[in-house]
C-alpha positions in Angstrom: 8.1 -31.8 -4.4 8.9 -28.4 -5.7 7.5 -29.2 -9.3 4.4 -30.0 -7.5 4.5 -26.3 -6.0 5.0 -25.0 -9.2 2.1 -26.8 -11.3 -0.4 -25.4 -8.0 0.9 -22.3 -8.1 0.7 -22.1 -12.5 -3.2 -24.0 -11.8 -4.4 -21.1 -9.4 -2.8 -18.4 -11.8 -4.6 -19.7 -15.0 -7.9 -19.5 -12.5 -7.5 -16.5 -11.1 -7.2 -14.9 -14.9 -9.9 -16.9 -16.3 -12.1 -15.0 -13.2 -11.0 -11.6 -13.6 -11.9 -12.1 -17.5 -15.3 -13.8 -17.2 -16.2 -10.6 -15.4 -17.5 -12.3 -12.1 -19.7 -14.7 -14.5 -21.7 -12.0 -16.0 -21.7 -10.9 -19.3 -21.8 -6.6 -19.9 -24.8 -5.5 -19.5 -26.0 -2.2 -21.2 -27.8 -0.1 -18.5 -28.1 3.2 -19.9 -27.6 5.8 -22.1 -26.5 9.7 -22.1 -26.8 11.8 -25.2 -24.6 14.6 -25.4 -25.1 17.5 -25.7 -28.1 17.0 -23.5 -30.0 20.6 -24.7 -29.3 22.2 -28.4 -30.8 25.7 -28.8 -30.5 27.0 -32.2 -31.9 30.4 -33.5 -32.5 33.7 -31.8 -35.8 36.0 -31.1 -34.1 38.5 -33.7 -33.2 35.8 -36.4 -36.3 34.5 -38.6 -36.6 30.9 -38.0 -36.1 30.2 -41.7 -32.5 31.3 -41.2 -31.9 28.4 -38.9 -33.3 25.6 -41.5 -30.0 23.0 -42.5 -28.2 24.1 -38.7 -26.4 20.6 -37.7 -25.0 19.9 -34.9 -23.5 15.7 -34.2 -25.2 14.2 -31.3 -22.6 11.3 -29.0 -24.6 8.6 -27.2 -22.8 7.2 -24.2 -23.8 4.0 -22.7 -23.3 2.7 -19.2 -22.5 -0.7 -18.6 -22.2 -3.1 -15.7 -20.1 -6.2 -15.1 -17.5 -4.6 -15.2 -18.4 -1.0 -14.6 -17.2 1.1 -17.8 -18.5 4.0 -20.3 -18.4 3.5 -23.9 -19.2 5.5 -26.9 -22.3 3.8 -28.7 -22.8 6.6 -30.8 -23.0 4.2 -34.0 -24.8 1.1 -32.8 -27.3 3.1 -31.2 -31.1 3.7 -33.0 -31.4 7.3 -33.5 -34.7 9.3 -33.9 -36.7 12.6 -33.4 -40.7 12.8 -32.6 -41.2 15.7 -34.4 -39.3 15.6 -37.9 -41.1 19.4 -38.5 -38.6 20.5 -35.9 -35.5 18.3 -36.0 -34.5 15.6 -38.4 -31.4 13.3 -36.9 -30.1 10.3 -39.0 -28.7 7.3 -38.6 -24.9 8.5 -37.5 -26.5 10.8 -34.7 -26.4 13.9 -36.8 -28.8 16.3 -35.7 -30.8 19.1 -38.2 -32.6 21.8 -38.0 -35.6 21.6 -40.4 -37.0 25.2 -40.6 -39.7 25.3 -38.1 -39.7 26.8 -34.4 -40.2 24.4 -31.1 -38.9 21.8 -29.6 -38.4 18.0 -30.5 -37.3 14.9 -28.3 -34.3 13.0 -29.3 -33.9 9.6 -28.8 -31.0 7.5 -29.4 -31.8 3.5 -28.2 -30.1 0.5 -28.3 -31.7 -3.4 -27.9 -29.5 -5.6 -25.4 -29.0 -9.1 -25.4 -30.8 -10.4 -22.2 -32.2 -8.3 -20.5 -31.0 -7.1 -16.7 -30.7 -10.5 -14.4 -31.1 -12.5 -17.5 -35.2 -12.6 -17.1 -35.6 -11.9 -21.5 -33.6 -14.2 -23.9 -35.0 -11.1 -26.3 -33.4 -8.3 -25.0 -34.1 -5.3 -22.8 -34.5 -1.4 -24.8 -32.1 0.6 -23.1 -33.3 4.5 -24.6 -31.7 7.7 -23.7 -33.0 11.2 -24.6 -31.9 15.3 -25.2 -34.2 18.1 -26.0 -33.7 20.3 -29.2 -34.9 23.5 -29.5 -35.6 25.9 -32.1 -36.5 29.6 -30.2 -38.9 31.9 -31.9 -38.6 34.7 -34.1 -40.1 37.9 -32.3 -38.9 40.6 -33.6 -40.4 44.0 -32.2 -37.7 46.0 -31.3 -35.4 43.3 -29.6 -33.3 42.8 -33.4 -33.0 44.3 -36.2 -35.9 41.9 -37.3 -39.2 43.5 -38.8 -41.4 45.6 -36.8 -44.7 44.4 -37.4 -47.2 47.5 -38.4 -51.2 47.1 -37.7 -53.0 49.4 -39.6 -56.4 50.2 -39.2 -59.2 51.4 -42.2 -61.1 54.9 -41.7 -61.1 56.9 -38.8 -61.7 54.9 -35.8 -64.7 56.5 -34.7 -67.8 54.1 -34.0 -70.8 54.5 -36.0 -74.5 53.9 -35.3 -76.8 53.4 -37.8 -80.5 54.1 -36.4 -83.8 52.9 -37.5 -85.6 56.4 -39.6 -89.1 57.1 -37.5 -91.8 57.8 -40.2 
């Protein structure tokens, strides 16, 4: 009788593992991603915006997933990309550059799942997470050391009439 006990009690452990593994009968599903840093500024008003051509800084992408609930680092798997390569250049390992001109360009780093949430796409579902990069403008004028721009007008300034000679 008590070998009986035994095999019932080895049957239910070997179950209850083969649960808490299968992950309530779900596979991990990607749900979303976070790109750190979220913001880069690079430059200053009294730096030239040439100066800040080649800056680099290496984006992370982390991605959410359920089933069971956990934070990885997909920084490699994930598709990286900017929309405006005039701005920001990023390549395939996440690392962001600075290509010489001022303003701002979206980031994206996305990944392609499986099946999609609730198992509806056998193609997969585009899980996309974004950051902002910023170049800021070169002013000059008195808040640097930057160049003073000069406007410089021809002759005297005064306004001249030119009138039709009466015969």
């Amino acid at each position: 009788m008590r070998g009986k006990w035994v095999s019932v009690g080895m049957l239910a452990a070997v179950a209850s593992a083969l649960l808490a593994a299968s992950g309530c009968a779900h596979d991990q599903q990607l749900v979303s991603i976070q790109v750190r840093p979220p913001v880069q500024t690079d430059g200053a008003t009294n730096i030239p915006v040439s100066a800040n051509a080649g800056s680099q800084v290496q984006l992370r992408g982390s991605g959410t997933y359920i089933h069971p609930p956990v934070t990885k680092d997909i920084t490699d798997p994930v598709t990286w990309a900017s929309n405006d390569t005039q701005m920001f250049t990023v390549n395939s390992t996440g690392l962001l550059t600075a290509t010489g001109a001022c303003g701002s360009a979206l980031v994206s780093a996305t990944a392609t799942t499986n099946t999609s949430p609730g198992g509806i796409s056998r193609s997969g579902a585009i899980v996309t997470g974004y950051m902002t990069a910023n170049v800021v403008s070169f002013e000059g004028g008195g808040t640097g050391t930057g160049p003073t721009p000069t406007l410089t007008f021809a002759g005297t300034g005064a306004r001249s009439r030119s009138r039709p000679t009466q015969p």
